[in-house]
C-alpha positions as CSV (number, residue, x, y, z in Angstrom):
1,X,104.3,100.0,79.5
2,X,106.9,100.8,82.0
3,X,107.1,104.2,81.5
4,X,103.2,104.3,81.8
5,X,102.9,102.2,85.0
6,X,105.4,105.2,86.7
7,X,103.6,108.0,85.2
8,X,100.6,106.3,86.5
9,X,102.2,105.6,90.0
10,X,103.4,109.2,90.3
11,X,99.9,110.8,89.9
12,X,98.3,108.5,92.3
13,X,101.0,109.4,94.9
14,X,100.7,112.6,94.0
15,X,96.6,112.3,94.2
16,X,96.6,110.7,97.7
17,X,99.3,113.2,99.0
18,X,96.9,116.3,97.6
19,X,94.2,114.4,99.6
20,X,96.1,113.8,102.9
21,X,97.2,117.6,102.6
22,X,93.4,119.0,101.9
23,X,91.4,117.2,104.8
24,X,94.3,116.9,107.3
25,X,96.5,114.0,108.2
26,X,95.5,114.2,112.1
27,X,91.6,113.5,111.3
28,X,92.7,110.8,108.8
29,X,95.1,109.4,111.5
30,X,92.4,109.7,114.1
31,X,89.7,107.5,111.8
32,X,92.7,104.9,111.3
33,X,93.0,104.5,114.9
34,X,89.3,104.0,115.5
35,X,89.3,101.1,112.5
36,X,91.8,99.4,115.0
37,X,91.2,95.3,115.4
38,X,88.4,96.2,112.7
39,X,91.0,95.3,110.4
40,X,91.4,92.1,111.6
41,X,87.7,90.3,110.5
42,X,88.2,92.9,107.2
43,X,91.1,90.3,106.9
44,X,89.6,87.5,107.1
45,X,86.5,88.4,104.6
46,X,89.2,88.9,102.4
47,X,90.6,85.8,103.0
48,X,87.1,84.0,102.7
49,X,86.9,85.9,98.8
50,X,90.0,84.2,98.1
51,X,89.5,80.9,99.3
52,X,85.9,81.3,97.5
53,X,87.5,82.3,94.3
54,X,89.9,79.4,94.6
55,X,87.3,77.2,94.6
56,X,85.5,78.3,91.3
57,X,88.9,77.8,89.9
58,X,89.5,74.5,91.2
59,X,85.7,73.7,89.5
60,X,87.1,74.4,86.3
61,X,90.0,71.9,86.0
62,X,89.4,68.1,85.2
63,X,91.6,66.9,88.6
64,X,89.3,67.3,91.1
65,X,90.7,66.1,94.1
66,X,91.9,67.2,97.4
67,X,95.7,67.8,96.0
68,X,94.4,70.3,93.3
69,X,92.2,72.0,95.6
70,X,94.7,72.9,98.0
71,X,97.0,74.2,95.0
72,X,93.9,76.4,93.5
73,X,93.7,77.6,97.0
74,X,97.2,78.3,97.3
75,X,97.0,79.7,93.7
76,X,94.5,82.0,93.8
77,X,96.2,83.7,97.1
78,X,99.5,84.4,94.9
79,X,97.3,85.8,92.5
80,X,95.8,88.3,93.9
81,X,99.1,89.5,96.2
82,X,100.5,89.6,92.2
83,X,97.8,91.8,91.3
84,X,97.3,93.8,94.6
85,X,100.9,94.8,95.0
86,X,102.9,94.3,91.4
87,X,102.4,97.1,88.5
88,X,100.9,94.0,86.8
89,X,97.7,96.2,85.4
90,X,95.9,93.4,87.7
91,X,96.3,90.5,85.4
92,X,99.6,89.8,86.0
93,X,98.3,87.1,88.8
94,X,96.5,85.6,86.3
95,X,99.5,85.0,84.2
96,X,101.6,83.8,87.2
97,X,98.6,81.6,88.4
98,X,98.2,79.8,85.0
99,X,102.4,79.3,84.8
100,X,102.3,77.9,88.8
101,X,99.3,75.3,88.3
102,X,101.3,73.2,85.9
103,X,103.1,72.5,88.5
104,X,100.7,70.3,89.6
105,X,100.7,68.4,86.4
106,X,97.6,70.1,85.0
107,X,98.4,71.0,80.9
108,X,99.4,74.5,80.0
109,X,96.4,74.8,77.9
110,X,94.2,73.6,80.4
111,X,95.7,76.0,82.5
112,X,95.6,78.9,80.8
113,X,91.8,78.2,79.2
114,X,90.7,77.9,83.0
115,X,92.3,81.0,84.3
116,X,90.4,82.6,81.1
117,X,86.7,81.6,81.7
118,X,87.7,81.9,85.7
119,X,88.5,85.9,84.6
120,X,85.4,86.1,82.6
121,X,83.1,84.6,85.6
122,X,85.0,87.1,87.8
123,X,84.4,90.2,85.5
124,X,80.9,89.4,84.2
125,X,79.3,89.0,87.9
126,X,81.5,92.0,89.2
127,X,79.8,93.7,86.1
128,X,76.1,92.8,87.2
129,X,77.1,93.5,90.7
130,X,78.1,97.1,89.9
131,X,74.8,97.5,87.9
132,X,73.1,96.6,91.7
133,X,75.1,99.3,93.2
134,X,74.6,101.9,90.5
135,X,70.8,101.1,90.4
136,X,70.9,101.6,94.6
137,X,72.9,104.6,94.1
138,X,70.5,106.8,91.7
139,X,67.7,105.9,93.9
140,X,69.6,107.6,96.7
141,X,69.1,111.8,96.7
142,X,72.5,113.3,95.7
143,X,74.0,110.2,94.0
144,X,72.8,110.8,90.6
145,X,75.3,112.0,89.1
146,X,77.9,109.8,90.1
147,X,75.7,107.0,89.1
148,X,75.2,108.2,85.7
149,X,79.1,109.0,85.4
150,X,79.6,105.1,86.5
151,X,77.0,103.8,84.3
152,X,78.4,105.2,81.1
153,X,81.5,103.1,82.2
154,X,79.5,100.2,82.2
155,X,78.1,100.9,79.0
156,X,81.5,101.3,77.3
157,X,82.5,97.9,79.2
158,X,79.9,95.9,78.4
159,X,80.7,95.6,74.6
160,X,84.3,94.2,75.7
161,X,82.9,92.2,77.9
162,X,80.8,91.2,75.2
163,X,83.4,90.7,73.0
164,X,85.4,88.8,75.4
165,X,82.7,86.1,76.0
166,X,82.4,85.9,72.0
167,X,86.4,85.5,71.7
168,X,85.9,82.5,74.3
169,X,83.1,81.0,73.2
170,X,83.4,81.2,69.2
171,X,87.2,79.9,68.5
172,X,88.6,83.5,69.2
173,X,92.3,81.3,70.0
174,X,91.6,79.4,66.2
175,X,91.0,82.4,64.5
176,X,94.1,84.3,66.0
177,X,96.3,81.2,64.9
178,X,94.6,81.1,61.1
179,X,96.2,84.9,61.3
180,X,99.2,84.0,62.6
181,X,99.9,81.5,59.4
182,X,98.6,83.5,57.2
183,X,101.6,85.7,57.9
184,X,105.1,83.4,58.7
185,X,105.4,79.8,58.3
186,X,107.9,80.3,61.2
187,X,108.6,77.0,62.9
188,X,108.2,79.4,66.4
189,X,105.1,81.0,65.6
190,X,103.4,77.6,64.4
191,X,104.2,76.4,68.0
192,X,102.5,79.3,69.2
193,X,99.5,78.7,67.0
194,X,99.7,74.6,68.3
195,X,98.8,76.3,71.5
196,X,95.6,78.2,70.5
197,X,94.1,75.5,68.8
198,X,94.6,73.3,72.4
199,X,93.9,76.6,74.2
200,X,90.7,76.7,72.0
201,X,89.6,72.8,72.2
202,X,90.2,73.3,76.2
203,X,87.6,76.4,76.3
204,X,85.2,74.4,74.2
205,X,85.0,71.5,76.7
206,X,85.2,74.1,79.7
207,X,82.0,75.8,77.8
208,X,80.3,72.6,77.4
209,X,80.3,71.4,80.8
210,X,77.3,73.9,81.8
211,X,76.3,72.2,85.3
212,X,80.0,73.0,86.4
213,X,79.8,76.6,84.6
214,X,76.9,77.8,86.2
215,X,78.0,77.2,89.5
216,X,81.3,79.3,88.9
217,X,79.2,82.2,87.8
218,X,76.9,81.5,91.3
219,X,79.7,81.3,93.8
220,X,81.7,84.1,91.9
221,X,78.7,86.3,92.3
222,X,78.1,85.1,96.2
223,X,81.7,86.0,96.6
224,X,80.6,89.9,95.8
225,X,78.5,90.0,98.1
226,X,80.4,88.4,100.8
227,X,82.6,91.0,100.3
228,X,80.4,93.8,101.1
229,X,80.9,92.9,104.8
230,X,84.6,94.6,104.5
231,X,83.2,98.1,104.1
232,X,80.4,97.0,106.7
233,X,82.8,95.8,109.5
234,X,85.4,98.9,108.7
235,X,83.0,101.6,109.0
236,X,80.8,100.0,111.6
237,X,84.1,100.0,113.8
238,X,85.0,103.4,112.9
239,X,81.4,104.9,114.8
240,X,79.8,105.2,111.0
241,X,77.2,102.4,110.8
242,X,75.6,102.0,107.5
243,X,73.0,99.7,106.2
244,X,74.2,96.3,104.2
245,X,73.2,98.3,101.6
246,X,75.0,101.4,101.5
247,X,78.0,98.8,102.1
248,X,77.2,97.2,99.0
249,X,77.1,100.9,96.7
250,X,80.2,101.6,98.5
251,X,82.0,98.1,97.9
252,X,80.6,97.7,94.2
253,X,81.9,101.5,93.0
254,X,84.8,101.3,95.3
255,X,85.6,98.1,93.2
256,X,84.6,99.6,89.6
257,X,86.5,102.5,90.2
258,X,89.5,101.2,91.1
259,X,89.0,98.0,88.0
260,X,88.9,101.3,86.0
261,X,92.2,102.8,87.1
262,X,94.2,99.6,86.3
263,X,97.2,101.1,84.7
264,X,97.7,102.5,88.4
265,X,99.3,100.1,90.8
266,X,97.3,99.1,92.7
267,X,95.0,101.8,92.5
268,X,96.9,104.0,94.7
269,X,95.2,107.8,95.2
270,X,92.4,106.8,93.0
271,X,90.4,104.1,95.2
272,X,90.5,106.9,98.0
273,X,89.2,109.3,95.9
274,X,86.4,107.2,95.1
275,X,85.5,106.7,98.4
276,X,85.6,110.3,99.6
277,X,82.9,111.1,96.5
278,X,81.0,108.0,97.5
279,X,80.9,108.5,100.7
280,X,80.1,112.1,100.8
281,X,77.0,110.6,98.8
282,X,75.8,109.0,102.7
283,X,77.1,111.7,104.9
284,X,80.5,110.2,105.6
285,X,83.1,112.6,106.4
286,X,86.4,112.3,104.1
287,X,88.9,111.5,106.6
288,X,86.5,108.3,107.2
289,X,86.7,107.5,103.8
290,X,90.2,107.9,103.5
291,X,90.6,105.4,106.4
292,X,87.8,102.8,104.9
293,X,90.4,102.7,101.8
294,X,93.0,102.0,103.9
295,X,91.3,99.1,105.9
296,X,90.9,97.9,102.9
297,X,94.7,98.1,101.6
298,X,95.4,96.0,104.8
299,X,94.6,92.7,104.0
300,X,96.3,93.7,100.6
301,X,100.2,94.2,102.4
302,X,99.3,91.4,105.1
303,X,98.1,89.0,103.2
304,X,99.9,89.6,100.1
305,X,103.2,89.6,101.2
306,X,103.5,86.4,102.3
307,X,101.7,85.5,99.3
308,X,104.4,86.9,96.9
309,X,107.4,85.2,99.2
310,X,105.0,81.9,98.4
311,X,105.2,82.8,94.7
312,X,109.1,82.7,94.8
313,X,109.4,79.6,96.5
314,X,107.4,77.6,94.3
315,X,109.5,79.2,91.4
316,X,112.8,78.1,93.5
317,X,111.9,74.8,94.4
318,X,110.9,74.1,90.8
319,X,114.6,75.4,89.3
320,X,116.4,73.3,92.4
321,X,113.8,70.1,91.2
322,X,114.5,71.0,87.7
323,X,118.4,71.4,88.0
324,X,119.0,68.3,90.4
325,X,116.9,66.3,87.4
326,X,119.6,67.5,85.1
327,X,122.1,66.6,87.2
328,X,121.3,62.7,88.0
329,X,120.1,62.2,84.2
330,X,124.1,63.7,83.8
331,X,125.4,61.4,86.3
332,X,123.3,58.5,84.9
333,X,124.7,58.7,81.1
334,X,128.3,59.1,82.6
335,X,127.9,55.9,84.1
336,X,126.1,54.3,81.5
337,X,129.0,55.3,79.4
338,X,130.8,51.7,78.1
339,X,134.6,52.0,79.9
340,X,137.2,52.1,77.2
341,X,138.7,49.0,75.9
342,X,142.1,48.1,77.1
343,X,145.4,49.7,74.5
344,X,147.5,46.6,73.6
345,X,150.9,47.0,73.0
346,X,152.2,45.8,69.7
C-alpha cells in the first residue's frame, strides 16, 4: 500500500505539473489572484459541512449532551484534515475519529459501529447527489459524454454500496467472526471476534432507532448541497458567474471524481483535471478551473493543519494522562507496601 500511495502521488504531481505546463502558469496565477478573499467564505462553507457532519455523528451516539457534541465537532474536524492531507485512501479519519471518541468514554464498539453507519449516510446521499448532477449534466448540450462516463461509475458503485448497507444491516460483523472461528481457536483472534459481535449488536440498535436514522441521512444530504456554495462563491469571485445549478454539476462530479481517485493523496492532479473537462462543459476557460480546484484545496491546508496538530495533542495528552496514572497507582502500592519487621538479634 505504500508503494501504491507513491506511485499514485507521483502521477498526480506529474498530472498537475503536465497541466500547469499546457495552459500556462501566468493565466493560472492570474485566476488565483482574482479568487482572492473568495477563499475566505469558501472557508467557512467548508467549515459549516464539517460542523454539519459533526452533528449527524453526534445523532448517532447514545450521550447526547453538550460535552459529546463539542467532541463530535472537534472529531469530525480531525477527520477530515486526516483524510484531506494523509495518504489515508480517505478513510484513515475515520479510523482516527472512532480511536479519539473513546476518549470521551463512549465504547469502542459504539464507536466504531457509529463512524460505520455515519460513512454509509455520507456515501449513500453523496451517491444520490451525484445522480442529480449527472442527470443536470446530460441535459446540458456537450456534457453527454462525460455524464455517461460518470454514470457507469455509479453503476459499478452502487452494488458496493449495496453490499455495504447489507454488511451493516444483516450481521455482516457476526458472520465475519463465525469465519474467523472456524479457522483458529486463537485466544487473540476470539477477542477480535468479541468485538464483531458488540460491533454487530451496536449497528443493530443504531439501525433500529429509525427517527434518529432518517435525520442523519437528511442533514447529510442538506450538507451536499450546502456545499455547492464553494464552487458558487469561487467562481463568482473569479468574474465567471454560474447558476446554483451549474455549481451543483460542478461540486457533485468534482466530488465523485476525486472519491474515485482515492488511492491518490488527496486527489492531487486528478480533481483539477476534473474540473478543466467539467468546466469546459459551461464555457469556463482551464486556467479558471485550475484555480476553482485550488480554492477549494484552501480550506483543506488551512483548516486541516491545525486540525492534524489537534489530533496529536489529544494523542499526547492521553499518554501524559495514561503514564502519570501508572505512576501514582506505582506510588500508591509502594506505600501500601507493609514496612519490614524489625531483625532481632539472637
Amino acid at each position: 500500500m505504500r508503494l501504491t500511495f507513491v506511485i499514485a502521488s507521483a502521477l498526480g504531481v506529474a498530472a498537475a505539473v503536465a497541466l500547469v505546463g499546457f495552459y500556462g502558469w501566468q493565466p493560472i496565477v492570474q485566476a488565483v489572484e482574482a479568487v482572492g478573499w473568495g477563499v475566505v467564505p469558501v472557508s467557512l462553507v467548508r467549515a459549516g459541512e464539517a460542523a454539519g457532519a459533526g452533528l449527524c455523528w453526534w445523532l448517532l451516539l447514545d450521550r447526547q449532551n453538550a460535552r459529546t457534541l463539542r467532541a463530535t465537532l472537534l472529531l469530525r474536524w480531525v477527520r477530515e484534515s486526516v483524510n484531506a492531507l494523509l495518504p489515508v485512501a480517505q478513510v484513515g479519519g475515520e479510523v482516527v475519529g472512532a480511536r479519539l471518541i473513546t476518549f470521551w468514554g463512549v465504547s469502542r464498539s459504539l464507536a466504531a459501529a457509529s463512524v460505520l453507519v455515519d460513512l454509509l449516510a455520507q456515501t449513500a446521499t453523496q451517491f444520490v447527489f451525484t445522480l442529480i448532477g449527472v442527470a443536470l449534466l446530460a441535459g446540458h448540450e456537450g456534457g453527454g459524454a462525460i455524464a455517461r462516463w460518470v454514470g457507469l461509475g455509479l453503476a459499478l458503485l452502487g452494488p458496493a454500496l449495496a453490499g455495504f448497507y447489507a454488511a451493516q444491516r444483516f450481521g455482516g460483523a457476526r458472520l465475519l467472526d463465525r469465519v474467523l472461528r472456524h479457522f483458529t481457536d486463537d485466544p487473540q483472534w476470539t477477542a477480535v471476534g468479541g468485538g464483531l459481535n458488540a460491533i454487530n449488536a451496536q449497528l443493530l440498535a443504531l439501525y433500529g432507532r429509525r427517527g434518529r436514522l432518517s435525520a442523519v441521512f437528511a442533514l447529510h444530504f442538506a450538507i451536499w448541497f450546502f456545499g455547492v456554495l464553494e464552487v458558487w462563491t469561487a467562481l463568482r469571485f473569479m468574474g465567471h458567474p454560474v447558476p446554483y445549478g451549474t455549481a451543483l454539476v460542478l461540486e457533485s462530479l468534482g466530488q465523485a471524481v476525486r472519491g474515485a481517485a482515492f488511492v491518490v493523496p488527496g486527489g492531487i492532479g486528478v480533481q483539477e483535471a476534473g474540473f478543466v473537462a467539467l468546466c469546459a462543459v459551461f464555457g469556463i476557460p482551464a486556467p479558471a478551473a485550475i484555480a476553482l480546484s485550488l480554492a477549494k484545496r484552501f480550506p483543506e491546508v488551512v483548516l486541516g493543519l491545525p486540525g492534524l496538530l489537534v489530533w496529536q495533542g489529544l494523542e499526547s495528552r492521553r499518554i501524559l494522562v495514561r503514564r502519570g496514572a501508572e505512576r501514582a497507582l506505582g506510588a500508591g502500592d509502594d506505600g501500601a507496601r507493609p514496612a519490614p519487621a524489625a531483625v532481632r538479634r539472637p
